[in-house]
C-alpha positions, -999 to 999 in steps of 0.1 A, spaced: -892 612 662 -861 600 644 -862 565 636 -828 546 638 -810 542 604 -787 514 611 -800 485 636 -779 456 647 -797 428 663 -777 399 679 -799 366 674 -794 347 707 -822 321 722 -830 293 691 -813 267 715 -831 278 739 -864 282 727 -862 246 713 -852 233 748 -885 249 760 -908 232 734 -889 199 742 -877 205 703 -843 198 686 -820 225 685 -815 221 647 -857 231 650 -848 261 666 -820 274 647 -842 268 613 -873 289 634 -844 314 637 -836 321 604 -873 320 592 -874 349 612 -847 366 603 -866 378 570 -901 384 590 -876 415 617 -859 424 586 -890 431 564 -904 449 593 -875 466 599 -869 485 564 -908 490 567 -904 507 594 -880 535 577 -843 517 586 -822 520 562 -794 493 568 -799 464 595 -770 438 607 -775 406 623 -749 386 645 -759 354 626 -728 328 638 -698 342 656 -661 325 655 -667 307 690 -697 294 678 -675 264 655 -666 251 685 -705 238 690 -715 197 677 -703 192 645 -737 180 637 -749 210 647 -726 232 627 -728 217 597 -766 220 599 -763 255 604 -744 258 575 -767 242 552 -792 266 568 -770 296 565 -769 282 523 -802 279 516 -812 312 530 -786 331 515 -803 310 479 -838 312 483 -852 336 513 -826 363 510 -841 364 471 -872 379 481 -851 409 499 -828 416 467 -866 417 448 -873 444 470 -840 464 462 -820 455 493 -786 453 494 -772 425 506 -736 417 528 -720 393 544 -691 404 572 -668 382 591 -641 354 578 -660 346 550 -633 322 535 -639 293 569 -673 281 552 -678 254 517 -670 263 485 -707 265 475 -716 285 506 -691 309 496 -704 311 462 -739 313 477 -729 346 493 -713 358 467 -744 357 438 -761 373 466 -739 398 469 -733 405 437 -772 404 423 -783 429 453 -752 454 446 -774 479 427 -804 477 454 -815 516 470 -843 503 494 -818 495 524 -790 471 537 -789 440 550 -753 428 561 -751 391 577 -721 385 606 -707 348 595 -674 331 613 -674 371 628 -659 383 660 -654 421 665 -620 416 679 -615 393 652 -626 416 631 -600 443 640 -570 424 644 -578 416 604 -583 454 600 -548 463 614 -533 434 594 -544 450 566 -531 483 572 -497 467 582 -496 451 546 -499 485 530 -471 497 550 -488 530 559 -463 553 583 -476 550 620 -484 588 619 -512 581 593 -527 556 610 -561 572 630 -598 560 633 -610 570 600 -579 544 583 -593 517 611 -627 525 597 -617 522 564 -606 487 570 -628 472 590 -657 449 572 -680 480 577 -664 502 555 -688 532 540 -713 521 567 -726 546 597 -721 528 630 -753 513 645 -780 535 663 -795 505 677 -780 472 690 -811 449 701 -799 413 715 -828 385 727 -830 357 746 -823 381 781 -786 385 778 -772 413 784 -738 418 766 -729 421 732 -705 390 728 -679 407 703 -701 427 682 -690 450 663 -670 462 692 -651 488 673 -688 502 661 -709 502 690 -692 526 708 -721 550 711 -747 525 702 -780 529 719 -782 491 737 -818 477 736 -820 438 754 -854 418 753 -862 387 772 -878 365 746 -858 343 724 -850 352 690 -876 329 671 -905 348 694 -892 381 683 -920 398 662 -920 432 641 -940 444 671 -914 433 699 -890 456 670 -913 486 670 -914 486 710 -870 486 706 -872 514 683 -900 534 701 -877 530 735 -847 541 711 -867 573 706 -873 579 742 -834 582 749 -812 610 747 -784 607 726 -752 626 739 -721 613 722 -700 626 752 -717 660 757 -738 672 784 
């Protein structure tokens, strides 16, 4: 039974799941991340080859300052010390959206990261920061505008080509927590045929085994791509 190669997994519920434990919601978003490495490792254990997680969309500045700029420092010192364990492992590591909105040393953060996992052949990880699929493909057409390509050249394979997911197959699997049932602007261009997989538990209670019950239901289904 084929197991999905590329998995996208929106992250929704740390508020949420704070609110429940009468905790801060900077408590929940730091559970979050800590377990964004436990349902990645489990992930590429379980034979995926490239996962992507909706980590902080574009709407999502518009939230408490104080809450922002915790994130951010969260967002830093996973990219500096957690993600390291992953690049030890041979992953590959990638960070999609407008990069260029966060600090200098977050930026720089990503980019070491980055740059030390290039060589990894384990699997992917790619992290959505300041993203939003539309977002995301008005700066692929602006792009293509700049190279002044004729209109008659321009098709999905040159969209492709442009958008942050370039080389990347789209995603078998979207998974999204906390009960909601939408997918919020990700990768909206990609997801076209995506297989759509929504659990009720927030994202900090989201085990490897709540992933392996996703992917076994991903199995179950009948992938048509248009066809009878």
């Amino acid at each position: 039974m084929a197991i999905p190669s590329h998995i996208g997994i929106i992250i929704d519920g740390n508020r949420r799941w704070a609110k429940a434990r009468k905790r801060s919601t900077l408590v929940g978003h730091r559970e979050g991340l800590k377990n964004v490495k436990i349902v990645t490792r489990a992930a590429f254990k379980q034979g995926v080859k490239i996962v992507t997680i909706f980590a902080f969309s574009t709407e999502n500045w518009h939230r408490d300052k104080k809450e922002v700029d915790y994130l951010i420092k969260l967002f830093t010192s996973l990219v500096r010390t957690e993600i390291k364990g992953l690049i030890k492992n041979g992953i590959k590591v990638k960070f999609f959206g407008r990069v260029n909105d966060f600090p200098v040393s977050m930026r720089q953060a990503m980019k070491e990261a980055a740059s030390f996992s290039s060589k990894g052949q384990s699997g992917q990880l790619n992290v959505c920061l300041s993203y939003g699929g539309r977002d995301e493909i008005v700066r692929a057409v602006k792009k293509i505008v700049k190279s002044r390509r004729p209109a008659q050249e321009v098709n999905e394979a040159l969209i492709n080509r442009s958008l942050d997911t370039v080389g990347l197959p789209d995603p078998d699997l979207i998974i999204r927590t906390s009960g909601e049932q939408r997918l919020s602007g990700f990768l909206t261009w990609q997801s076209v045929y995506s297989e759509l997989y929504f659990s009720p538990k927030f994202w900090p209670d989201f085990g490897p085994d709540d992933l392996a019950a996703a992917i076994s239901e991903y199995q179950r289904r009948r992938r048509r791509f248009g066809a009878n």
